[in-house]
Each structure stands twice: as C-alpha cells, then as structure tokens.
C-alpha positions in Angstrom: 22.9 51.3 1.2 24.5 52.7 4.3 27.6 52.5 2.6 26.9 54.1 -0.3 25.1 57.1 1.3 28.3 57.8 3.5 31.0 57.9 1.4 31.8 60.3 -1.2 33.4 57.9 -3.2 32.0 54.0 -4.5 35.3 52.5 -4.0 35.0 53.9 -0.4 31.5 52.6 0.2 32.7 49.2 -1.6 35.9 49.0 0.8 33.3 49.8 4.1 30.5 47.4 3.1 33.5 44.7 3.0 35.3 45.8 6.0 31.4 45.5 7.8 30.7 42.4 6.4 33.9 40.2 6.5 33.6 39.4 10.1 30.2 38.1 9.9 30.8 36.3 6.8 33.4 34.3 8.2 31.7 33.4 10.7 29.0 32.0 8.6 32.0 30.0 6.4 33.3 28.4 9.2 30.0 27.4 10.8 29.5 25.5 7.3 33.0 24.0 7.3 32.5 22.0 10.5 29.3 21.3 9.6 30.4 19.5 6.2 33.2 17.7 7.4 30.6 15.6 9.9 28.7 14.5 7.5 31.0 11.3 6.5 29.5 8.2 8.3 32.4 5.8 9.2 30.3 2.9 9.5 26.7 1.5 10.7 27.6 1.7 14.4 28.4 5.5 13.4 25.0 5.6 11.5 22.7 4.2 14.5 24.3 6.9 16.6 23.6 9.7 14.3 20.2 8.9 13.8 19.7 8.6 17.8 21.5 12.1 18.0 19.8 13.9 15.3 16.8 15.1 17.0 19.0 16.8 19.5 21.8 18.5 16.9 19.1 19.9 15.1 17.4 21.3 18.0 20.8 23.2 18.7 21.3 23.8 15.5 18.1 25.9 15.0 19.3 27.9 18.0 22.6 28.5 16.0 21.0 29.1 13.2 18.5 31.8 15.0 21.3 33.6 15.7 22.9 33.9 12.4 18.9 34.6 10.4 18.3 37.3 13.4 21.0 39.7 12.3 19.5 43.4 11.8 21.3 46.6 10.0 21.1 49.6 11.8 19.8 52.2 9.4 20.5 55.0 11.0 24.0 54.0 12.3 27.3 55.8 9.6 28.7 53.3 7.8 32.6 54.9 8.3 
C-alpha cells in the first residue's frame, strides 16, 4: 500500500515493494533451506539424538521464529 500511494507510476510502486521486500524474503528462504536439509536421519543413533535434542531446537526455534512473525510496516514511513 505504501508503495502504491508513493509512486506515480505501478511499475514504480511494483519495483519499490520488491526492492523493500527482497532482503527480508531471503532471509526467510534461507532460514528454510537449512532447516530442510536437517531433517534426513542417518541412522537410529542419529534418531535417539534428535529426539533428546528436540525440546531444546524448538525452544530456539520459536525465538527465531518470533523474530521473523514480529515484523511491522511503518505506515507512515515513504516507500521511495
């Protein structure tokens, strides 16, 4: 919305709300990556352990994941 109420033009609103959003987007992609590629177990010695650990990882992950839901938009800020 910000976007489109300071530019004059939709392609320039389009080519802000990108520019704004890429960063955080990646972000978000790469958090995802790593977290996929652990979930292969290599074995049940690798199973016991992640079951021991899993408490833990998703008590940090919820502080991660805080971080990322918590995100606000300044309204009032100009877009360009």
């Amino acid at each position: 919305m910000r976007c489109l109420r300071d530019a004059a033009e939709p392609e320039q609103a389009f080519a802000a709300f990108e520019r704004l959003r890429r960063p955080r987007v990646e972000a978000i992609v790469r958090q995802a990556r790593r977290h996929g590629s652990r979930k292969a177990i290599a074995g049940p010695v690798a199973e016991w352990f992640r079951d021991r650990a899993l408490p833990l990882f998703l008590r940090l992950g919820a502080a991660v994941q805080a971080r990322v839901h918590a995100y606000r938009i300044d309204w009032e800020a100009r877009a360009a």
